[in-house]
C-alpha positions, 0 to 999 in steps of 0.5 A, spaced: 064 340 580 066 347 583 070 348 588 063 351 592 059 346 590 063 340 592 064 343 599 057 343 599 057 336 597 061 334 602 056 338 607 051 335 605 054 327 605 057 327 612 051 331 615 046 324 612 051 320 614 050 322 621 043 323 621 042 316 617 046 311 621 047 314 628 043 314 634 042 316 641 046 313 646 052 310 642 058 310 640 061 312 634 067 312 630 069 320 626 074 321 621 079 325 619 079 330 613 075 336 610 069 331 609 070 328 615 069 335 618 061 335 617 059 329 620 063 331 626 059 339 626 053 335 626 054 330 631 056 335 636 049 339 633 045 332 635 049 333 642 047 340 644 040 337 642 041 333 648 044 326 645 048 322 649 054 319 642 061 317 644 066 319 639 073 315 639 076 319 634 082 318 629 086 323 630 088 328 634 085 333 629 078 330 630 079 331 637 080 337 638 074 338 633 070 334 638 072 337 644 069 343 641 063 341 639 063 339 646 063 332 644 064 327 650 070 322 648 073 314 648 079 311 646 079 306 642 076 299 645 073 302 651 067 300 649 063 298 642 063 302 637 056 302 633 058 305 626 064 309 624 064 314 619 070 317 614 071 320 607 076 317 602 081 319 597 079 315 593 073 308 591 073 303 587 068 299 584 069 293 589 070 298 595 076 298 595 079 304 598 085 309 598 085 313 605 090 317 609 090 324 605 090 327 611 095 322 615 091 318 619 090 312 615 094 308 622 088 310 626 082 311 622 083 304 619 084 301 627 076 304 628 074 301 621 076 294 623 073 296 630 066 299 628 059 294 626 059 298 621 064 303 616 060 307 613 064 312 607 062 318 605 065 321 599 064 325 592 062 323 586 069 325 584 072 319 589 068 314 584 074 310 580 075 305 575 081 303 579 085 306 585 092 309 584 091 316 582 091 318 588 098 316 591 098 311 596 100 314 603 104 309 608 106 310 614 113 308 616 117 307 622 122 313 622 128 309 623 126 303 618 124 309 612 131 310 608 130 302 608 123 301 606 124 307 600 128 303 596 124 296 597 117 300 595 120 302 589 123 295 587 114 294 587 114 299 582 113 306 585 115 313 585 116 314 592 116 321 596 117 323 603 111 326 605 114 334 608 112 340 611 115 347 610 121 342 609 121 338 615 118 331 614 111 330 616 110 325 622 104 321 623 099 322 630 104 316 631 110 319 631 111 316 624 114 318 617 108 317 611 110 315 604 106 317 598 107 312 593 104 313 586 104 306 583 099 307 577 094 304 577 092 298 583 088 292 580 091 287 585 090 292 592 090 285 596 097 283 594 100 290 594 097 291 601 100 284 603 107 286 600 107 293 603 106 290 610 111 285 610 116 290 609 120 291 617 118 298 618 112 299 614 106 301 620 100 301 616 099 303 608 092 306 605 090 301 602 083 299 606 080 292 603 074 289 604 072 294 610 067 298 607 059 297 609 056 302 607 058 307 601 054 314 601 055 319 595 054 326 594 054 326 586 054 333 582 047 334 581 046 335 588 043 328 590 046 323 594 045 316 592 048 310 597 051 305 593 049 298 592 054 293 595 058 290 590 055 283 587 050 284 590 045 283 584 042 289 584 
């Protein structure tokens, strides 16, 4: 898919997320990312149409994109929040996911485990056999990361500070990411637990178990919403 026609895609997939899975008068949860940004456009199109939606945003970035559309804000936990909608790095065929591109994987895991519902919308080139292509970001404590390096290359990894310009690139929280290239990830469960139980390791990319919904902008322009795994369908 060109780069055109994947920006398309992404238009069109975070604008049905939106248009199928969020209603008037509730709260919502929107992610962080270049697909991400379309379901944001829409709902800030669906508020200057008179809809009342409540956004808790997962990062800073999202809020500055809401406040600009003149979306009304909350923070996290104020009150439910009906559906969360994200983009992925990449999606297994179990759902499970690699987040956190962007740098967020902290706080848009946060609203995913808060949401009824975590809807994911990517395109068909997030679809993988098995995670790990992508490399996995970790966010870590800054004074824990010359620490935590060497024990996430013991697990197998290649591991990079993630930089900007030179300077390392810190998380809305304050935090150093790792980017961790593993090969592929047929244990996610188990490399998430081992990750986590290192001191200083704050959140990894990993989001296991958390998608409800999966919606696909696939290359012919169609897209297609995915049937759970082990559904029998």
């Amino acid at each position: 898919m060109g780069v055109d026609l994947e920006e398309q895609a992404k238009r069109a997939v975070g604008r049905r997320a939106v248009d199928a899975f969020v209603r008037d008068g509730s709260c919502i949860g929107l992610g962080t990312g270049s697909t991400a940004r379309y379901a944001i456009e829409r709902v800030g199109e669906r508020v200057r149409e008179g809809w009342d939606v409540r956004v808790v945003p997962t990062s800073i970035e999202t809020e500055h994109r809401c406040r600009e559309y003149g979306v009304t804000l909350r923070a996290l936990a104020d009150e439910p929040i009906e559906v969360a909608i994200d983009g992925a790095d990449e999606v297994a065929p179990d759902w499970a996911l690699i987040k956190g591109g962007g740098g967020a994987l902290f706080r848009e895991k946060a609203v995913a485990i808060a949401a009824r519902v975590f809807v994911v919308i990517v395109t068909e080139r997030k679809l993988v056999d098995a995670l790990g292509a992508f490399p996995l970001p970790v966010e870590v404590v800054p004074f824990s990361a010359r620490y935590v390096v060497p024990e996430i290359e013991a697990l197998g990894a290649q591991v990079r500070l993630r930089q900007r310009d030179g300077t390392p690139l810190l998380s809305d929280n304050g935090n150093t990411i790792l980017d961790c290239r593993f090969g592929p990830i047929y244990a996610p469960a188990e490399l998430d637990a081992a990750l986590r139980a290192l001191h200083g390791v704050v959140a990894t990319g990993l989001f296991i178990g958390l998608a409800a919904k999966v919606l696909v902008a696939k290359n012919d322009g169609t897209i297609e919403q995915l049937e759970r795994p082990g559904s029998g369908r």
